[in-house]
Every structure is written in structure tokens, then in C-alpha cells.
C-alpha positions as CSV (number, residue, x, y, z in Angstrom):
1,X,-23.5,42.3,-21.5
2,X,-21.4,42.8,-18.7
3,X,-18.9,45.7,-18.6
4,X,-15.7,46.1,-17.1
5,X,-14.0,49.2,-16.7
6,X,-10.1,49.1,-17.0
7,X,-7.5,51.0,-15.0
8,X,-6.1,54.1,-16.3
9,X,-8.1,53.5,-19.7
10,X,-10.7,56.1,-21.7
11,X,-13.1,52.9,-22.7
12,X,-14.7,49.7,-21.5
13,X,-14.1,46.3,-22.2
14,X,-17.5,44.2,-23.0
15,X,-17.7,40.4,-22.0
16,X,-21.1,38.6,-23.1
17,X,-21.4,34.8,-22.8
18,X,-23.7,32.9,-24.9
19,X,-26.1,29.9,-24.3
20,X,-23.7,27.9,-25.8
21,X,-20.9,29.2,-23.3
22,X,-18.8,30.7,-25.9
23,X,-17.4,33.6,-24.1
24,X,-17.3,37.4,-26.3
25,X,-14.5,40.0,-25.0
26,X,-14.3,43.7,-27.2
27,X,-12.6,46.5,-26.6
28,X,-14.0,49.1,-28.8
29,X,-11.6,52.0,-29.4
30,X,-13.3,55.4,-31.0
31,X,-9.4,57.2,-32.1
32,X,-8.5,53.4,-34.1
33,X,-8.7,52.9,-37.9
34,X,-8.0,49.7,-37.6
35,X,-9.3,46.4,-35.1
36,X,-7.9,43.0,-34.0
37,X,-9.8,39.8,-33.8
38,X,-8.9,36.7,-32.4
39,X,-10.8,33.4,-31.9
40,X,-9.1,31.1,-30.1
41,X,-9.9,27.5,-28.4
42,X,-8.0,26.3,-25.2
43,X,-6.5,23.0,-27.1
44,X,-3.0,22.8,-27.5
45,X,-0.4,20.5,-27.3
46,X,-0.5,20.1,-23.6
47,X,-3.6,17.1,-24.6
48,X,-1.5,14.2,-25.3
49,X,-4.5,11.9,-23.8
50,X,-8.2,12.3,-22.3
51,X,-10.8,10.7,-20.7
52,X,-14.9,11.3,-21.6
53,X,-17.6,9.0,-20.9
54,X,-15.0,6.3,-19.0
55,X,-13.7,6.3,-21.8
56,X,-9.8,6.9,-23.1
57,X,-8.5,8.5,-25.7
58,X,-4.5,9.0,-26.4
59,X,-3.3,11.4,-29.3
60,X,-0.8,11.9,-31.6
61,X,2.0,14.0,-30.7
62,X,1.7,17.2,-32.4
63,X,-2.1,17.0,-33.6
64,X,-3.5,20.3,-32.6
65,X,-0.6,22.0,-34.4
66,X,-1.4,19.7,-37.3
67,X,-5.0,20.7,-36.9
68,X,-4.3,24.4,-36.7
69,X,-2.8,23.6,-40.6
70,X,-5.5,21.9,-41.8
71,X,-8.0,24.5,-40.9
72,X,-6.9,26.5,-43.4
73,X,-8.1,24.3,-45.7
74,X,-11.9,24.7,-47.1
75,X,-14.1,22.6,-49.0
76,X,-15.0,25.3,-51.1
77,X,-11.3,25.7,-52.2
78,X,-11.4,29.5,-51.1
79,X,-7.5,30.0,-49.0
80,X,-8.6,31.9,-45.7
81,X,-5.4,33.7,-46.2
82,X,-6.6,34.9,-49.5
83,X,-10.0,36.2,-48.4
84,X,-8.7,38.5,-46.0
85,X,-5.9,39.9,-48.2
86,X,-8.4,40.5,-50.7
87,X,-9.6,43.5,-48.4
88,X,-6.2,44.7,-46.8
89,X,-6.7,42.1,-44.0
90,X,-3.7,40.1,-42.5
91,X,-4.3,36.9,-41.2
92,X,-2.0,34.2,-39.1
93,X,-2.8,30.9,-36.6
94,X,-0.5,30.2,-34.1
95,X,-0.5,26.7,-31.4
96,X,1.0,27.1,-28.2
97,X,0.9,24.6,-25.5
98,X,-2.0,25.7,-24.1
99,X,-4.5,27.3,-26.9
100,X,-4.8,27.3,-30.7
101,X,-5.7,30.8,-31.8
102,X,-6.8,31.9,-35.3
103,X,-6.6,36.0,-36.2
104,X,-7.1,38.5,-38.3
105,X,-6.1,42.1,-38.3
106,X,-6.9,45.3,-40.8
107,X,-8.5,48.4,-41.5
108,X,-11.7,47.7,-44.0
109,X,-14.7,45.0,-43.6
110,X,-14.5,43.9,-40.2
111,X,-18.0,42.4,-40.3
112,X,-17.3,40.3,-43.5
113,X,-13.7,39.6,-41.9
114,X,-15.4,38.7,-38.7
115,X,-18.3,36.6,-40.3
116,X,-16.1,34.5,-42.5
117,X,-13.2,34.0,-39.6
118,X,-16.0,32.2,-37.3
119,X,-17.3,30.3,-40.9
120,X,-13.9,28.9,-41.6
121,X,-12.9,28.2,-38.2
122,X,-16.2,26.1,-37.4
123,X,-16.0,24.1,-40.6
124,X,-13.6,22.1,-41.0
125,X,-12.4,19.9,-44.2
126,X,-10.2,17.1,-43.9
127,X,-9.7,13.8,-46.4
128,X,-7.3,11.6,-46.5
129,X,-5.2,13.2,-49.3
130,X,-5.2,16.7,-48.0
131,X,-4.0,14.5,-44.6
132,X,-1.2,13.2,-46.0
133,X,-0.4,16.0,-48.2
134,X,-0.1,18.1,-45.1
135,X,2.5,15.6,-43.0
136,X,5.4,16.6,-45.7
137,X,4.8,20.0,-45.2
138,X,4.8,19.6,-41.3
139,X,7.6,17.2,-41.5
140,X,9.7,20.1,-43.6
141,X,8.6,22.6,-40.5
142,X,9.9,19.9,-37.9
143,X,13.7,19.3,-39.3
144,X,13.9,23.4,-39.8
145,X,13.4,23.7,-36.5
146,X,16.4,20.9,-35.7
147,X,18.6,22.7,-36.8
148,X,18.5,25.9,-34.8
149,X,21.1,26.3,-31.7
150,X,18.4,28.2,-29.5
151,X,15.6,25.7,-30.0
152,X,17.5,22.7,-29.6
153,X,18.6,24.1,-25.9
154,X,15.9,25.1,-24.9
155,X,14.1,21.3,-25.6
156,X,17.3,19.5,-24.1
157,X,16.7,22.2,-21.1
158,X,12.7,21.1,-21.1
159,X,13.7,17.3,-20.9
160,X,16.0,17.8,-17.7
161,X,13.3,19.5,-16.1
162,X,9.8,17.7,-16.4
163,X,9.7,14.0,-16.0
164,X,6.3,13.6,-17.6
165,X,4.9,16.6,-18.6
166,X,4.0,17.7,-22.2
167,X,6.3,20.0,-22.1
168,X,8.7,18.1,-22.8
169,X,7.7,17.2,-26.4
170,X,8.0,20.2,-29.1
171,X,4.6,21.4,-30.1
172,X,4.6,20.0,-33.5
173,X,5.3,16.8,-32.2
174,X,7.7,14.2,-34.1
175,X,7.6,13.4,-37.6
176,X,7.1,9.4,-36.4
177,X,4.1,10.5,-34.6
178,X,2.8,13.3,-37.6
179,X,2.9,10.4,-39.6
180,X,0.3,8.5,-37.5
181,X,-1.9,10.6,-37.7
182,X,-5.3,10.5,-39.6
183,X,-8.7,12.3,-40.1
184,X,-10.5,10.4,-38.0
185,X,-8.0,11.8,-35.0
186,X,-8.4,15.2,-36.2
187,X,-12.1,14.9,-36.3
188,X,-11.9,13.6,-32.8
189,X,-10.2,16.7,-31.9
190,X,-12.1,19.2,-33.4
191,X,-15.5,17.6,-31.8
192,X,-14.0,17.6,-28.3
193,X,-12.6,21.1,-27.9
194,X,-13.5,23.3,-30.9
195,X,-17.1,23.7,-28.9
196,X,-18.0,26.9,-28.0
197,X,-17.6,26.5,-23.9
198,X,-14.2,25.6,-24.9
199,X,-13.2,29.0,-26.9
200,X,-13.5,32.4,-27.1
201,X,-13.7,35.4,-29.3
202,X,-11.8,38.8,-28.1
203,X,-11.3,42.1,-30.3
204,X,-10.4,45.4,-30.3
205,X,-10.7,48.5,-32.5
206,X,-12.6,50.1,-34.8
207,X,-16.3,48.2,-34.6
208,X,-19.6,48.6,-33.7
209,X,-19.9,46.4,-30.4
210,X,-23.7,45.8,-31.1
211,X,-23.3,44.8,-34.8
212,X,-20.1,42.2,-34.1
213,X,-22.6,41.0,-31.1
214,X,-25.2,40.3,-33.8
215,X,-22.9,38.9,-36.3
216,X,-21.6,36.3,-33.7
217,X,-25.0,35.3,-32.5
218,X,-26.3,34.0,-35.5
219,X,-22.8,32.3,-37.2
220,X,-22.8,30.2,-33.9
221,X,-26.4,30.0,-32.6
222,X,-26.3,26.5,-33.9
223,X,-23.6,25.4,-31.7
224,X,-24.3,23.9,-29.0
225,X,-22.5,23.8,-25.7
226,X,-20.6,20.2,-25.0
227,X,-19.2,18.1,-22.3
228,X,-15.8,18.9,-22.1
229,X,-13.1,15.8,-21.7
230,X,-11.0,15.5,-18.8
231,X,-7.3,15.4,-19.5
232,X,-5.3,12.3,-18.3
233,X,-1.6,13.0,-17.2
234,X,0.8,12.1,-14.8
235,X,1.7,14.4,-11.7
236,X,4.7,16.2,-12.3
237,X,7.3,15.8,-9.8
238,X,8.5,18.6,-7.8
239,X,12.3,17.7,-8.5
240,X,13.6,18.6,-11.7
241,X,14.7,15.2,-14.0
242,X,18.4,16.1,-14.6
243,X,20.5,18.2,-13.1
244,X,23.3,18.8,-15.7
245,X,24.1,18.3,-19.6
246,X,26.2,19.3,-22.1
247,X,25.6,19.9,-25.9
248,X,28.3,20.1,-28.7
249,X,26.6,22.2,-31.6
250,X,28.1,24.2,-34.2
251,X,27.5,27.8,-32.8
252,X,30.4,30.3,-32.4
253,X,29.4,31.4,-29.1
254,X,28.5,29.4,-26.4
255,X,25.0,28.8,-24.8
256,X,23.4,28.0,-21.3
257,X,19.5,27.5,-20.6
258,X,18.7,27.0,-16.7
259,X,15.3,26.5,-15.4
260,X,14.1,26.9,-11.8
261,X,11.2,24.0,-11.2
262,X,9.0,25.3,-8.7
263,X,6.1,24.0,-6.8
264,X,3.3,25.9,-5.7
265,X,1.7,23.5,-3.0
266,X,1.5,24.9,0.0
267,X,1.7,28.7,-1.4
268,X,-0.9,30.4,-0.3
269,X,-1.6,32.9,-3.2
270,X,-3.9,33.5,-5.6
271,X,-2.6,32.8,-9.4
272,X,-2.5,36.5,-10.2
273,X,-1.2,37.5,-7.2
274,X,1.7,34.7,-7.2
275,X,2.7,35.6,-10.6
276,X,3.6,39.4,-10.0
277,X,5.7,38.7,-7.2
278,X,7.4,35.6,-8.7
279,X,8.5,38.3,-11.6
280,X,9.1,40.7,-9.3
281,X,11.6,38.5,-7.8
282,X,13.4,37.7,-11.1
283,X,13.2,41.5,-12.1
284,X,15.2,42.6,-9.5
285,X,17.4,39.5,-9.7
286,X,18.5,39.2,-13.1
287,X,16.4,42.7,-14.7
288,X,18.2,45.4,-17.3
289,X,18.9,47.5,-14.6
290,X,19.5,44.4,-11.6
291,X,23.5,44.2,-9.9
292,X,23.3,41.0,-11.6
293,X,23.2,42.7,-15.0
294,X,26.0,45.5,-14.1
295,X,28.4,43.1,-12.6
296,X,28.4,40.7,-15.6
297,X,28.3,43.6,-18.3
298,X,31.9,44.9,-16.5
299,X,33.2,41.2,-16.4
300,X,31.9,40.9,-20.1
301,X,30.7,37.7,-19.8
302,X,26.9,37.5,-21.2
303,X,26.5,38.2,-24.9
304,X,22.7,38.1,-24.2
305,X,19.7,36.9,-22.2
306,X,16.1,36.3,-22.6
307,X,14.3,35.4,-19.2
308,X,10.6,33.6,-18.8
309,X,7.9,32.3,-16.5
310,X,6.3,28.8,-17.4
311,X,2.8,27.7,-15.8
312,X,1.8,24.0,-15.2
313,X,-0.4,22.5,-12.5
314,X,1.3,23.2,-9.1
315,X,4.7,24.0,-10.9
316,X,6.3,26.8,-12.2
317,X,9.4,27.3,-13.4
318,X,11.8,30.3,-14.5
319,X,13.6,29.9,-17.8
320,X,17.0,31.8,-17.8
321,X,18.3,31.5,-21.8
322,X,21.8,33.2,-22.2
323,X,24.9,33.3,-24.4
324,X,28.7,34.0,-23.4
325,X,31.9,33.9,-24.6
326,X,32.8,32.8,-20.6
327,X,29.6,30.0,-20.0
328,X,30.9,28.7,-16.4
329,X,31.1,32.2,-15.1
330,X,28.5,33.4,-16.3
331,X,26.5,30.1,-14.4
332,X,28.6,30.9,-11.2
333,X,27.1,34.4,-11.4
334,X,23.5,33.1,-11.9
335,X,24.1,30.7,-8.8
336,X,25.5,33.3,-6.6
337,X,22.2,35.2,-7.6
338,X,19.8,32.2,-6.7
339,X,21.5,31.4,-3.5
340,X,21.6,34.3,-1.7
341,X,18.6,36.1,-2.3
342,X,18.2,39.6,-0.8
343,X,15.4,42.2,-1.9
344,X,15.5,45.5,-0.5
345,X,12.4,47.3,0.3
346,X,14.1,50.7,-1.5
347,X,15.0,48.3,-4.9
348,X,11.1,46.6,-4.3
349,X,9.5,50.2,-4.2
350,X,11.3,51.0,-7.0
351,X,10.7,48.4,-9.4
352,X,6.7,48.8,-8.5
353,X,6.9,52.3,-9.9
354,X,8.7,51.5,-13.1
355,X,6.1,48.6,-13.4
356,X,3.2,51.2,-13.0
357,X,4.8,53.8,-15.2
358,X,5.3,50.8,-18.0
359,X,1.6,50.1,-17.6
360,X,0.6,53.3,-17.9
361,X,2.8,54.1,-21.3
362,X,1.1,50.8,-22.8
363,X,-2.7,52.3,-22.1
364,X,-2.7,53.3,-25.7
365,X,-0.8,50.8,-27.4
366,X,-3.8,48.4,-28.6
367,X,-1.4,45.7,-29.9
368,X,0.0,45.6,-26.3
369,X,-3.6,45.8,-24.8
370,X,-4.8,42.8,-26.7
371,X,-1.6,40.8,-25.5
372,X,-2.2,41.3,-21.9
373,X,-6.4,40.9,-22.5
374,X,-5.6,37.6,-24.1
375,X,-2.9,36.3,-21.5
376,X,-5.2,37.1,-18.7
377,X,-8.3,34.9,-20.5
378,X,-5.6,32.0,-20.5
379,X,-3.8,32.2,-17.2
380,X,-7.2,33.5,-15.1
381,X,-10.3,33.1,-17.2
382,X,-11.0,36.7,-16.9
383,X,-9.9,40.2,-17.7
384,X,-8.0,41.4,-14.9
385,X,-9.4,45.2,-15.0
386,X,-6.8,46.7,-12.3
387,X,-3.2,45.6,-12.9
388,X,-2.1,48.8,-11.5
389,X,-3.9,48.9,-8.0
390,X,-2.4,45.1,-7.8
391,X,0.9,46.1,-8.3
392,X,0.6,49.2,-6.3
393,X,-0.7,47.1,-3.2
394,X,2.5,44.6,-3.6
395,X,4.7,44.2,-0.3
396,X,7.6,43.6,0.6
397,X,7.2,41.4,3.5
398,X,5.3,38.9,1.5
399,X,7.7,39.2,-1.3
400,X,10.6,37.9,1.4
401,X,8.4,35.4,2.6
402,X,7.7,34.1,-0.7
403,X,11.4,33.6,-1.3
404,X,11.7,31.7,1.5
405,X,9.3,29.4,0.7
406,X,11.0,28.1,-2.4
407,X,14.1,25.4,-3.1
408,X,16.0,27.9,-5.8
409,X,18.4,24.8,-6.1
410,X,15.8,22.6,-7.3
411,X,17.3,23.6,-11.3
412,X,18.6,22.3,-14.6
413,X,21.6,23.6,-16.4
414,X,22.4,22.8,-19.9
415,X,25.6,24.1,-21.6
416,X,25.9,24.1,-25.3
417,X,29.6,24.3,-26.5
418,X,30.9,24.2,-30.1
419,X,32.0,21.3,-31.9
């Protein structure tokens, strides 16, 4: 068992890999009552088609958040989401582009809750009836969505920006395609990427690292590890699809989404290392306490604002979402923003320490610990043990340079205007 000691923190996080390549991360806490467990597989909506053995294999849109339902589902007629209230446990699934993650949370029986989390997640039960039974409850899901302002923008501003990526397409897919969909695909899902090399288990808490170990071992020593498909796409382009749309939607104030399309050829950063100084870039451009901010907040022209980073093979791209009672001023301001770029090493120093202090003030927070432990699984296949020293060796001079390496003009712009 391999341990790895994290920054600034009283314990250890554990990592064991077995035979079968299903990777084990725990973060044992001794001052918890309670403990988190997640199992997750890296299957999401991403796969729309994939190659194994020569040969091809193209999915329904939307099947691994159909298939995230259907787990859920047991032959035995027991509701996982019963079992674990039965005991005080709460329990949720969530699919995501990228991964499909199953969890459970509490205070009492974490080796019964652990035990019967693997057992329901590893046997699946589908027929045709509980198939079709599922698509009008999917379906319901799909037209809820519709018909909210915010997610409509931000999947106009997703089809302006990729040409062919997956990103593009709403993770539960379109009720045309939910409708084509059959056991037989979801079998063919499950048997490529719910392997073990393919997912992995990480919790924190209150447990006994030794007993969960044992517990694991022997729920999955019949699984075996399997050859993993390769997934067929198109390259993205580095050029963004559209440049400019506008909605008319029934919402009382109006909304923009812009997104910054990004390569990453040619950059010659790690991932880790990239995506601190990306954010630190949009921190101090468009941040709570950036000019940007105070300027617009005495114009009174932004309402709100939610900001992201978006990962794809050799693209990235930064989501601005805002509302404003003013939309084309508040896009001017953005542009201005984009097009003359200027850090300051007194504003980069700065930033660096309220990143370290934040850091620091989530060491106990296990909720925000398991966020970060699970983001860094996805985005780097490993536990990234020294955040802090990272951000603490950050410098400006490679900050600049990175800014000059980019085409910040390369963007979409969607404006969403009432009716």
C-alpha cells in the first residue's frame, strides 16, 4: 500500500492497486463521525463511439446517463436508495462527461454500506421492460431541463464552440436517441468500462483502512482486469464554430455565455501545471476582487457571473456565464479585459497568497478534501499531494508568457434577450 503524505494535512492518504487494476484511494480521518465513499468509473458521455478488436461500435446519445439509472435497479427488488437510508446513509449517482460516479455518505455501517455499494454497482439488471419503463422517466428529466434560461445558453454557447466534440450534446442525450436505446447497448457498456482498470474507489472518514481493504478485495477478487476500447472521435478544431448568436427566451433579465477555445499544442506545460496558471489568469482578470469586477459593479451592469475551465484533448476553454440588465456593455467590458491583458507581478503575488491561505482553511473541511482528491484522479490520474508548494513556486514570467501564447479572440458570444 503506498502512502502519500499531503501538504499541510495531520494524515495520509493510502492508494493500493489491485491485480485487477482497480485503483483504492482512503483518507482515514481519526476527529470524523462520519466517512464518504465514492466508486466511480471513467465512462461518461464523452463515448459517443469506440473501437476494440478492429472492431466499431457507435452509441446512443445519452447511454451512460441512462445506465447510471438503471443501476439502481436490482434483481432482487431491494432500491439501493432504500438500503442505505435504512442505516442513516445518503446515497446519490451523478454522470458527467467524463465519469459516472455512484456514492454514499453517513455515520453508522460503513462496512455493510461499503460491501453492498460495490455489490449493486457490479451487478447490473436490465430487461426490456425496466428499459423502456426507464426512457419516460429520462424523457420527463430531458424536457425539464429545456425549459431552463441558464441551460439552454450554456448548450447554444457549447454548439458555437466545438465543431465535433461531445460536448456539444447534453449528457442525457436526446429523447430520439434515449428511445433507441436497448439492453443489449447497455450491456455493451457496462462490459467495456465498468472493469475494474477502468474505475476506482476513494473514501474518507471514519474507517478502519485495513478492514475496507479486506472488504474490497474479496467483493471484486473475481473481476478481472479487461482490454479497454479506444475511443473514436474527430479532432477538434482549434477555431471556435460560431462566432455570434442571439436567443429570445422568456427571462426578465438578460443573459450572455462566452467561451474562450483554447489550444494547448505547442504549450509546453505539464497538465497540472497549465491549469493553475490558466486560472490564475482568469482570477485576476475577471476574480471577486479583479478591476474588472469593481469597474462593472460602479457601472451596474452585471447582475451575476459564474466563471469555468473545460478540459478536452489539446483544447481548453474558459466559460464566462453572466446576467445584466446592460448585456452589450457588459460584453465590451469582457473584451476590453481579453484584449489587453496585463498581470502585474504585485496583483500575481497576491493572488498566490490568497490561493495558499484558501488551501490552507480547506485542510479540515473533508467534503472539500474529497472534491479536490477526486478532481485530481480525473484530470491527472493521481493525487496531487502538494498543491501548495505548486502554487507557491508559480511565476510570473511564465505566467506572461503563457498569455502570449494564446489567441484570446478565438471566442463565442451568445446573448439571450427576452421575448
Amino acid at each position: 500500500m503506498k502512502t502519500i503524505e499531503l501538504e499541510g494535512l495531520d494524515i495520509s492518504a493510502y492508494k493500493e492497486t489491485l491485480s485487477n487494476g482497480l485503483e483504492i484511494y482512503m483518507l482515514p480521518y481519526e476527529n470524523k463521525n462520519n466517512y464518504f465513499i465514492t466508486y466511480a468509473t471513467r465512462f461518461g458521455s464523452d463515448v459517443l463511439e469506440f473501437e476494440k478488436k478492429e472492431v466499431k461500435t457507435k452509441l446512443p446519445l445519452g447511454i451512460a446517463h441512462f445506465l447510471e439509472h438503471k443501476m439502481f435497479e436490482q434483481e432482487d427488488g431491494i432500491d439501493p436508495f432504500t438500503f442505505f437510508s435504512n442505516s442513516g446513509t445518503d446515497s446519490n449517482a451523478s454522470t458527467s462527461f467524463d465519469n459516472t460516479q455512484y456514492i454514499c455518505y453517513g455515520t453508522k455501517q460503513f462496512s455493510d454500506n461499503l460491501r453492498y455499494l460495490i455489490h449493486f454497482v457490479s451487478n447490473p439488471y436490465f430487461t426490456e421492460e425496466n428499459v423502456e419503463k426507464e426512457k419516460g422517466i429520462i424523457g420527463e428529466e430531458i424536457k425539464m431541463y429545456q425549459d431552463i434560461p441558464d441551460y439552454k445558453l450554456e448548450m447554444e454557447l457549447r454548439k458555437a464552440i466545438y465543431h465535433y466534440s461531445s460536448r456539444r450534446i447534453d449528457i442525457a442525450g436526446t429523447m430520439e436517441e434515449v428511445n433507441r436505446i436497448t439492453k443489449e447497448d447497455l450491456h455493451t457498456c457496462y462490459r467495456n468500462y465498468y472493469v475494474p482498470n477502468n474505475m476506482f474507489l476513494l473514501m474518507a472518514g471514519k474507517f478502519e483502512k485495513e478492514e475496507a481493504l479486506k472488504i474490497i478485495k474479496k467483493e471484486l477478487e473475481y473481476r478481472h482486469k479487461e482490454e479497454l476500447p479506444n475511443i473514436v472521435e474527430k479532432e477538434e478544431p482549434k477555431n471556435v464554430f460560431k462566432a455570434t448568436k442571439t436567443l429570445k427566451e422568456n427571462v426578465e433579465v438578460p443573459k450572455i455565455g462566452i467561451g474562450v477555445k483554447i489550444s494547448t499544442k505547442g504549450i509546453k506545460m505539464k497538465p497540472l501545471e497549465l491549469d493553475l496558471y490558466l486560472n490564475m489568469i482568469t482570477t485576476i482578470l475577471f476574480g471577486s476582487s479583479s478591476e474588472f469586477r469593481e469597474r462593472v459593479r460602479q457601472k451596474k451592469i452585471l447582475s451575476s457571473i459564474y466563471m469555468e475551465w473545460e478540459t478536452i484533448t489539446n483544447i481548453k476553454t474558459f466559460y464566462i456565464m453572466a446576467t445584466s440588465i446592460k448585456p452589450k456593455e457588459l460584453i465590451e467590458e469582457i473584451q476590453k479585459e481579453l484584449q489587453n491583458i496585463h498581470i502585474s507581478k504585485n496583483t500575481f503575488e497576491r493572488i498566490k497568497k490568497v490561493w495558499i491561505a484558501n488551501e490552507v482553511k480547506m485542510i479540515d473541511n473533508m467534503d472539500s478534501t474529497i472534491n479536490n482528491l477526486y478532481d485530481d484522479i480525473l484530470r491527472y490520474n493521481e493525487i496531487i499531494p502538494n498543491k501548495i508548494e505548486r502554487i507557491r513556486n508559480m511565476k510570473i514570467e511564465k505566467c506572461n508568457k503563457l498569455i502570449e501564447q494564446i489567441d484570446w479572440n478565438n471566442k463565442s458570444i451568445i446573448r439571450m434577450e427576452k421575448k
